[in-house]
C-alpha positions as CSV (number, residue, x, y, z in Angstrom):
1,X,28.3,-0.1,11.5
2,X,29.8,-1.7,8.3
3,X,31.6,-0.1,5.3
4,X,28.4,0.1,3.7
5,X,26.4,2.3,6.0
6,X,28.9,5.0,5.9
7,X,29.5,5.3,2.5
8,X,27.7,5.4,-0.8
9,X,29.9,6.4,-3.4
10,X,33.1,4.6,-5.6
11,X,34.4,4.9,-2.2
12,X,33.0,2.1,-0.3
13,X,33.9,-0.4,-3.2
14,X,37.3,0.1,-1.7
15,X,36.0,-1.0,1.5
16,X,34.1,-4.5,0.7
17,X,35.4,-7.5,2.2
18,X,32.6,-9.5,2.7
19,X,30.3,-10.7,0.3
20,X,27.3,-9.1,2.3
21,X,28.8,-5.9,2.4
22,X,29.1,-6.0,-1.5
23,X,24.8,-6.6,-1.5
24,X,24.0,-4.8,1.4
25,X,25.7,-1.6,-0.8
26,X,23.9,-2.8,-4.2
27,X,20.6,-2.8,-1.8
28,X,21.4,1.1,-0.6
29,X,23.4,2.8,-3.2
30,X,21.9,5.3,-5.0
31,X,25.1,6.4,-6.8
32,X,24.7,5.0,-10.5
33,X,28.2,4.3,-11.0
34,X,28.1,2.0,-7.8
35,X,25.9,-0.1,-8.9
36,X,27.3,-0.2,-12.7
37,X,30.5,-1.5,-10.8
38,X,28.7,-4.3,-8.8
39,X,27.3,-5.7,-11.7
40,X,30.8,-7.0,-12.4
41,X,30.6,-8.6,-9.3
42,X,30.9,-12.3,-9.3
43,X,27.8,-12.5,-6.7
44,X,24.3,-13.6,-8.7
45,X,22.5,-12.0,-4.8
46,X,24.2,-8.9,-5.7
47,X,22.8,-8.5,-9.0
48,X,19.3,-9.6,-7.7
49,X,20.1,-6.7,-5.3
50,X,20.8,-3.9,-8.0
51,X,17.8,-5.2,-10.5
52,X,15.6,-4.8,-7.2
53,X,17.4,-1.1,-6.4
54,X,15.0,1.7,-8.3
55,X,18.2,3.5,-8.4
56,X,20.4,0.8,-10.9
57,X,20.4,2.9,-14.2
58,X,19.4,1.4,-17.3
59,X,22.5,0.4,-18.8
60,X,23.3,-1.6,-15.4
61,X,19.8,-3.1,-15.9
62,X,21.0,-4.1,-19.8
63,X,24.3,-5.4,-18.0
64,X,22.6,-7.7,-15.7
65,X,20.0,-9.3,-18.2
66,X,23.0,-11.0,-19.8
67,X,24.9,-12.3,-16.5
68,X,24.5,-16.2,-16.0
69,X,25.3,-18.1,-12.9
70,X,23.1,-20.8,-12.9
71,X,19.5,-22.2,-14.4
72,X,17.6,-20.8,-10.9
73,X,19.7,-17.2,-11.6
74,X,19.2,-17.2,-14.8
75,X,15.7,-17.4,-14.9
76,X,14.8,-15.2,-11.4
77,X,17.0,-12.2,-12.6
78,X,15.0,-11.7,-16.0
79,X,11.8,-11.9,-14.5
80,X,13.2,-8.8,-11.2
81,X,14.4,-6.9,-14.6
82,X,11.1,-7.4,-16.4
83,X,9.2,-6.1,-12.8
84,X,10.5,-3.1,-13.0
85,X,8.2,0.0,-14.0
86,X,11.2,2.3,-14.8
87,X,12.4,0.4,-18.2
88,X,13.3,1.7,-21.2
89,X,12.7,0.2,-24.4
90,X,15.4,-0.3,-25.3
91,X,16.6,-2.7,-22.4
92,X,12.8,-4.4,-23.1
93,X,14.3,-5.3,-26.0
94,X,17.1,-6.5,-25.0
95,X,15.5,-8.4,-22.1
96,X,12.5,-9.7,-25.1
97,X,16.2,-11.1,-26.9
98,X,17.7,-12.5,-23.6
99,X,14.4,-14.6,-23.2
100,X,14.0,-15.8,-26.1
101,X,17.4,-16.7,-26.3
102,X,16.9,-18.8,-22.8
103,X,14.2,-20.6,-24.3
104,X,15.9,-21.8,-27.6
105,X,18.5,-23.6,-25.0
106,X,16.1,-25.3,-23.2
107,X,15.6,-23.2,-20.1
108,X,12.6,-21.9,-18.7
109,X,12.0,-18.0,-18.2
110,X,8.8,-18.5,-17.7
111,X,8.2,-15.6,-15.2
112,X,10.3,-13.1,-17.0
113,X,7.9,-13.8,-20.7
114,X,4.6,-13.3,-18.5
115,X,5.7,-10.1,-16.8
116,X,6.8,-8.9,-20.4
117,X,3.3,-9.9,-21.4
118,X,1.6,-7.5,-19.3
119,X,3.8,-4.3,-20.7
120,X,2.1,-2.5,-23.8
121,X,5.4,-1.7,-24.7
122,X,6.2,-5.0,-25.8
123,X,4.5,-6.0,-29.3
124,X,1.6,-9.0,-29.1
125,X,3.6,-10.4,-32.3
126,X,6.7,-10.4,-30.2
127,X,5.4,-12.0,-27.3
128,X,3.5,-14.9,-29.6
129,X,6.4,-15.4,-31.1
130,X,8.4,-16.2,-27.7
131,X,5.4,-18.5,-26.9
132,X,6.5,-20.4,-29.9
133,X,9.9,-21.2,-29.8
134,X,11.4,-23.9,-28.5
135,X,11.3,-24.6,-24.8
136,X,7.8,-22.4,-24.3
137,X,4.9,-25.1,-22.9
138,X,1.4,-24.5,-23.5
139,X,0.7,-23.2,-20.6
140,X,3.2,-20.5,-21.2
141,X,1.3,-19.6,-24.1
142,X,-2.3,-19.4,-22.4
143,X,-0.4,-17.4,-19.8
144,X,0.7,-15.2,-22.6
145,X,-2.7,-14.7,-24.1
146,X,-4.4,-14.3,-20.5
147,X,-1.8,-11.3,-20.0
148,X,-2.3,-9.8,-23.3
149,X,-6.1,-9.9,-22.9
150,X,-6.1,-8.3,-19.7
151,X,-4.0,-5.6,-21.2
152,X,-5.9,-2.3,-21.2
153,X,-7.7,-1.4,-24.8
154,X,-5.5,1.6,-26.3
């Protein structure tokens, strides 16, 4: 038995030595302050850990949208964030930004625009627009008019 397994709270941040200890605690920790600690980790498999843990609280969630490691990272972590049922607007938002922003650079959050085309919560203006900026493909753009059509009618 690790660190980890014995211990959920602030505590067993004390105890990590080991980078898998540091996932295997963002993968069980249900304590919200944890997990807004690990996202300072310097670990990209932790944070895909904590944006896959229903318990990461929204602000962590906000936190992790932002984190950059590398072009594979930095496209897989929007698209976890965007999967995730329990969002609130406002870290939509900030995730509809963080894409947008990825795809003015040149990089390719493909994944991350078509699972935020399939939430009514996002706006069909917003998610045209992110279709249009530079970086978005065509296809990117029939993916985003598939997903809006098989939105349900309100």
């Amino acid at each position: 038995m690790d660190g980890t397994d014995a211990l959920d709270g602030v505590e067993a941040l004390r105890r990590l030595h080991e980078p898998g200890e540091y996932r295997r605690l963002a993968e069980r920790s249900t304590d919200p302050e944890v997990l807004r600690v690990l996202v300072r980790c310097d670990y990209p498999f932790v944070w895909q850990a904590i944006a896959r843990n229903p318990a990461a609280p929204a602000e962590a969630l906000a936190a992790l949208a932002v984190r950059r490691n590398s072009t594979w990272n930095d496209n897989c972590l929007p698209a976890l964030i965007a999967a995730r049922p329990d969002l609130t607007v406002e870290v939509l938002d900030g995730l509809v930004e963080v894409v947008a922003e990825r795809l003015r650079e040149g990089e390719r959050p493909y994944a991350a625009v078509l699972l935020l085309a399939r939430r009514p919560e996002v706006t069909a203006e917003r998610l045209n627009r992110l279709g249009h900026l530079p970086g978005a493909s065509s296809r990117l753009r029939r993916g985003i008019r598939r997903a809006l059509a098989a939105r349900p009618s309100d």
